[in-house]
N, C-alpha and C positions, 0 to 999 in steps of 0.2 A: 447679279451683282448690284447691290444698291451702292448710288452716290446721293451725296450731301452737297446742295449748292445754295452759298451761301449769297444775299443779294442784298445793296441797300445802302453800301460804305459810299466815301465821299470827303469831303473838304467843308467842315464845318466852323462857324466862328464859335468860341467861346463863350458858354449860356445859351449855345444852339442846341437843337433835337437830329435827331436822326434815327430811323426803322430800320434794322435789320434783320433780314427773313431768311431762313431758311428750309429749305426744303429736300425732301427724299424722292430720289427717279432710280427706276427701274423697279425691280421685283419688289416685293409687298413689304415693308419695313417694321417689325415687330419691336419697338424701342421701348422700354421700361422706362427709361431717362432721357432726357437732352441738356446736353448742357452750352455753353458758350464759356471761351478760354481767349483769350489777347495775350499777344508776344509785340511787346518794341522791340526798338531796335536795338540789340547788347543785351537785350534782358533775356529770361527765362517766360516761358508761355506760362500763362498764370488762371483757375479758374475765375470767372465774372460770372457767372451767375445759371442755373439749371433750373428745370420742372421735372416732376416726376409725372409720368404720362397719366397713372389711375386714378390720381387725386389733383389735379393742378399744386403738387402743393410746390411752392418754389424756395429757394437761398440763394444766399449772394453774397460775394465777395461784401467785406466793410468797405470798403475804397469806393464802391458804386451804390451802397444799400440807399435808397430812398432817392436815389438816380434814374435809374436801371430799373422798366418790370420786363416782365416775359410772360408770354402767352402761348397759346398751342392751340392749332387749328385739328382738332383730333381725326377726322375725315380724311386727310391728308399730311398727317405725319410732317403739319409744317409746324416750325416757332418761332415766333417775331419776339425780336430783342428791343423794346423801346427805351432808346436814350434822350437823355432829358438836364439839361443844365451841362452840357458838356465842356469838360474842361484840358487844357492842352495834355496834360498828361493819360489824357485818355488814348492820344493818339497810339492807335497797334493798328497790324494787320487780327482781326476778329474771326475767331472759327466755330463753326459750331459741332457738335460731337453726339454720336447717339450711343448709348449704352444698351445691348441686349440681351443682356445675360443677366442684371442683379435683379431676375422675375419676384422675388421675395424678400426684398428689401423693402425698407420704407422711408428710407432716407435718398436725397440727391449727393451720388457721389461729388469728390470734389479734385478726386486724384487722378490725372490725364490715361493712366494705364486702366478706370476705369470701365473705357469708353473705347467702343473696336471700330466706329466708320468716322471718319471726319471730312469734313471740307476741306475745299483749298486756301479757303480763307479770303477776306473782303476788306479793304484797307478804310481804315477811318482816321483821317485828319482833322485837326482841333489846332485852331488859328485861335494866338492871341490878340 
């Protein structure tokens, strides 16, 4: 059974940063994709932003584009989400998701049903 545990959320002011890392425990995590999805509160869980594992190549929500990067610790099946100019509406709880199965794909999905492990998710608050 792998889990995804996400780490790093927090109570930020506005124009603040914050890291969010995630990482795979237990057996050996074969991910094609990772992506990261935020849910406020009343809204729908929404993509922010993935990597594709064999190329670093990433996308992003427009809402966070030139915000937001993402990285990938390839060794260890981690990916840190760096936030950057953060603004209240950023506030969700943050999940990260790993995709195993689009082995032949070449693009970072962006549809939540693309993705079969998730976290429990890591809250980030953004004070004005």
């Amino acid at each position: 059974q792998v889990q995804l545990v996400e780490s790093g959320g927090g109570l930020v002011q506005a124009g603040g940063s914050l890291r969010l890392s995630c990482a795979a425990l237990g057996r050996t995590l074969s991910a094609y994709a990772m992506g990261w999805f935020r849910q406020a509160p009343g809204l729908e869980r929404e993509f922010v932003g993935g990597i594709r594992w064999s190329n670093a190549y990433t996308k992003f929500a427009n809402s966070v584009k030139g915000r937001f990067t993402i990285s990938r610790d390839g060794a260890n099946y981690t990916v840190h989400l760096q936030m950057t100019n953060l603004k209240p509406e950023d506030t969700a709880v943050y999940y990260c998701a790993a995709d195993t199965r689009s082995r032949y794909s070449t693009y970072v999905p962006t549809m939540e049903a693309s993705y079969d492990y998730w976290g429990q998710g890591t809250q980030v608050t953004v004070s004005s």
